[in-house]
C-alpha positions in Angstrom: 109.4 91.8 125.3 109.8 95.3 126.0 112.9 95.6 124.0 110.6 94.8 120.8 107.9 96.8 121.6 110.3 99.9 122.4 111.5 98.8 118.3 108.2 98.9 117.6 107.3 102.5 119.0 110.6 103.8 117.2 109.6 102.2 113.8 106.7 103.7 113.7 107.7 107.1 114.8 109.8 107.0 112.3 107.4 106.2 109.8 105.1 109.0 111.0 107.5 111.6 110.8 108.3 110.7 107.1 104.6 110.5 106.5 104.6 114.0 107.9 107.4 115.6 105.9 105.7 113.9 102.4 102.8 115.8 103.6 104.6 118.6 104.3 107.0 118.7 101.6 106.3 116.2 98.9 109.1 117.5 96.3 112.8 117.1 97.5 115.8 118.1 96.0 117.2 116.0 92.4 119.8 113.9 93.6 121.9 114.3 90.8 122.1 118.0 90.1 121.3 118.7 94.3 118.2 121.1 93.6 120.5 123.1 90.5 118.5 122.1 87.5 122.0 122.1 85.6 125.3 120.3 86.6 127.7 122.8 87.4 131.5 122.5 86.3 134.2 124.6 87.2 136.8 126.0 84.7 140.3 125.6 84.4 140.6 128.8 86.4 138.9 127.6 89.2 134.9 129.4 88.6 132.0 127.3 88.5 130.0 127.8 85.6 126.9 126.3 84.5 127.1 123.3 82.4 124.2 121.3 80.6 120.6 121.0 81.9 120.1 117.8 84.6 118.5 114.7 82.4 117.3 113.3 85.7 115.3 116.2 86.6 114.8 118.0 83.1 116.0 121.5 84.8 113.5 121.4 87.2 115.8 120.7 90.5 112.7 118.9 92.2 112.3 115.2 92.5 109.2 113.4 93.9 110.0 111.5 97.5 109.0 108.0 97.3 106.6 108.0 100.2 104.2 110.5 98.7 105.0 108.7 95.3 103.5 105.6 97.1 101.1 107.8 98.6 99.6 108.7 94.7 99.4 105.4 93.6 98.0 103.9 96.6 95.3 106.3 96.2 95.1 106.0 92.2 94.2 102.0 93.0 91.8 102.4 95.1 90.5 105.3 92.8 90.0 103.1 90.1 89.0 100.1 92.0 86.3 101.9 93.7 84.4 102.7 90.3 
């Protein structure tokens, strides 16, 4: 009994915390180009150089997290529902 309710607390500290870093910070870093914009690729001398711009994140470096993605469209239903 107290084992699950001890899960229970954890989960939803957990989930709070996110919640409060989506608040906080709702943009992370692209997963593919880690924040660049570009994907970098080093030459045969061993320099990294700039390569083409990130078609995941169109140069931008910033991806939305999906809590505060969630968040929007929650709020964009109930928006719209509420008319």
């Amino acid at each position: 009994m107290t084992l699950t309710l001890l899960a229970i607390a954890c989960l939803f500290a957990v989930t709070l915390c996110y919640w409060l870093l989506c608040v906080v910070s709702p943009f992370g870093n692209c997963r593919k180009c880690r924040g660049l914009g570009m994907k970098t690729r080093v030459t045969r001398s061993g320099k990294v150089k700039a390569g083409k711009v990130c078609r995941r994140c169109h140069g931008e470096g910033r991806r939305i997290r999906v809590g505060w993605w969630l968040s929007n469209r929650a709020s964009s239903i109930h928006r719209d529902g509420t008319r």
